[in-house]
C-alpha positions in Angstrom: 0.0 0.0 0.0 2.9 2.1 1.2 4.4 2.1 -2.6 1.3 2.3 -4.4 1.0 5.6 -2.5 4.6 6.6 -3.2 3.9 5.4 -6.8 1.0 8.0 -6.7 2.6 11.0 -5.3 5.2 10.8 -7.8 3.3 11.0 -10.6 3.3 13.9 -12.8 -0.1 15.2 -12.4 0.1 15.0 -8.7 3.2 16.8 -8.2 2.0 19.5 -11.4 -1.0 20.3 -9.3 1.3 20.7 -5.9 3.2 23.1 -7.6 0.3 25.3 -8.5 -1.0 25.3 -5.6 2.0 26.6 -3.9 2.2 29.0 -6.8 -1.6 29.5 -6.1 -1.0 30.4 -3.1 1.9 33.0 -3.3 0.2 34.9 -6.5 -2.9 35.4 -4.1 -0.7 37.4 -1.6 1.0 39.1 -4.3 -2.8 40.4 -5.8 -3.9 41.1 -2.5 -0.9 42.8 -1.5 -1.2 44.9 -4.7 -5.1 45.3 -4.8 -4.8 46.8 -0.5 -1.7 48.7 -0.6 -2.0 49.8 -4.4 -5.1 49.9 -6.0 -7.6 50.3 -3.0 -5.9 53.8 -1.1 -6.2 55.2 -4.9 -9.7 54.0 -5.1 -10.4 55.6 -1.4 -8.6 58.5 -2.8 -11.0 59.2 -5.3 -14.2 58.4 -3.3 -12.8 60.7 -0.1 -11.5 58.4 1.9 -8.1 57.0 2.0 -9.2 53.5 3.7 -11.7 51.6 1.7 -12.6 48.5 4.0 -13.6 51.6 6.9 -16.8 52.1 4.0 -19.7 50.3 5.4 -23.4 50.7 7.0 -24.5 49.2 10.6 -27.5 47.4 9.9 -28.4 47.0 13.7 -27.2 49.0 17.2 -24.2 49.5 19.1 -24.3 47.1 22.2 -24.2 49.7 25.2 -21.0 48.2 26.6 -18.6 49.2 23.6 -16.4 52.0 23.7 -14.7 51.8 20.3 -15.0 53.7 17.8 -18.5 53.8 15.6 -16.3 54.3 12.2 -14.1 51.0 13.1 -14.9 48.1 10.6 -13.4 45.8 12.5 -14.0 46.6 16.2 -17.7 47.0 15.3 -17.7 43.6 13.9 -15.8 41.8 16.8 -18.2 43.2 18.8 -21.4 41.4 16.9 -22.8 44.7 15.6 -24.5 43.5 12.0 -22.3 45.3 9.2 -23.0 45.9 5.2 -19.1 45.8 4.7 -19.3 46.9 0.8 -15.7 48.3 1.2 -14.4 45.1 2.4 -16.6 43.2 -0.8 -15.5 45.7 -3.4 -11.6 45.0 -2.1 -12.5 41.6 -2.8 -14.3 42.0 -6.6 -11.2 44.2 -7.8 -8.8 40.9 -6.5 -11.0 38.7 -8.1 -11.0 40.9 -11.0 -7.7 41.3 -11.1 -6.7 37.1 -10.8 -9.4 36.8 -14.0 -8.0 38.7 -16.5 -4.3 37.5 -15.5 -5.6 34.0 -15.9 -7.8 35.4 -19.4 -3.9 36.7 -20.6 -2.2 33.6 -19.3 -4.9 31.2 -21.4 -4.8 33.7 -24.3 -1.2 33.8 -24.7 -1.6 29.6 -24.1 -4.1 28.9 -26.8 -2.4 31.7 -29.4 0.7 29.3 -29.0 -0.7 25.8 -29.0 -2.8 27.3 -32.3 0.7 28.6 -33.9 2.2 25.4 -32.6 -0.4 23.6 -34.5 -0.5 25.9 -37.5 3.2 25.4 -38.3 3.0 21.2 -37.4 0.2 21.1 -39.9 3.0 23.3 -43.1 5.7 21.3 -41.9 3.4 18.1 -42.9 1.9 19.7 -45.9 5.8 20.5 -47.4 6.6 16.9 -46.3 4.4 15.6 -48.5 4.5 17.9 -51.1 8.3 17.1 -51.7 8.3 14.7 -54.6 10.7 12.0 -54.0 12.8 11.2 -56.7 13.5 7.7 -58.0 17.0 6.2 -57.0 19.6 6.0 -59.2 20.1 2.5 -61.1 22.6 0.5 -59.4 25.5 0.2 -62.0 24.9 -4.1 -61.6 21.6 -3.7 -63.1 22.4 -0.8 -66.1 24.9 -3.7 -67.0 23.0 -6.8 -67.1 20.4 -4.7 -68.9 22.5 -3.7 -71.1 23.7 -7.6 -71.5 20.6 -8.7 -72.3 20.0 -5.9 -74.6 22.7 -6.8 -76.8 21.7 -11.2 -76.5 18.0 -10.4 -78.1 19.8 -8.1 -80.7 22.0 -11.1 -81.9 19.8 -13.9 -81.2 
């Protein structure tokens, strides 16, 4: 059982999909690192406020106990007060955005290839068999012995 595992792990599909996970994995901090420190302060910028998760609506009270603040996503929502965090949501459509069309390009630039690929496999078969092979030479043995029996039915 032990090698039918190890037999399995080492295959290449197993260890393809490892890899993009792990890949996976690192790409999604580097498009959430670029869509919260990059994109989304611009954003905030341009909708008057610098930090776009703080955009939100309370949707039920305050509990009487809390002494945060009432503009704090975060503190209002550890303290069970029912939030509309669109900020938070909209922060999460541009990442998602943002992975699609890298994955649209990356299948784009994938399928342009494997159509060139198959473009130029399909000329390099259609020259192949438009090449007209010509007929090989006569070996000298057999010009001869034609020749021989050429001359035997011209005498006999």
């Amino acid at each position: 059982m032990l090698k039918e595992f190890k037999a399995f792990i080492m295959r290449g599909n197993v260890l393809d999909l490892a890899i993009a996970v792990i890949i996976g994995a690192a790409f999604g901090k580097i498009v959430t690192s670029l869509t919260d420190d990059v994109l989304m302060p611009v954003i905030g910028k341009i909708f008057g406020g610098l930090d776009f998760s703080s955009y939100f609506w309370r949707m039920g009270p305050v509990p009487a106990n809390y002494a945060g603040s009432l503009s704090d996503y975060a503190a209002l929502k550890k303290a069970g007060v029912p939030l509309l965090g669109y900020g938070a949501f909209a922060t999460q459509l541009v990442n998602f955005v943002i992975v699609a069309g890298i994955i649209f390009m990356i299948l784009r630039v994938v399928n342009r290839t494997a159509a060139l690929i198959e473009r130029e496999t399909a000329r390099l078969k259609r020259e192949e068999e438009a090449v007209v092979v010509a007929p090989a030479p006569e070996p000298v043995e057999i010009a001869l012995l034609r020749e021989i029996r050429d001359e035997l039915k011209a005498r006999g």
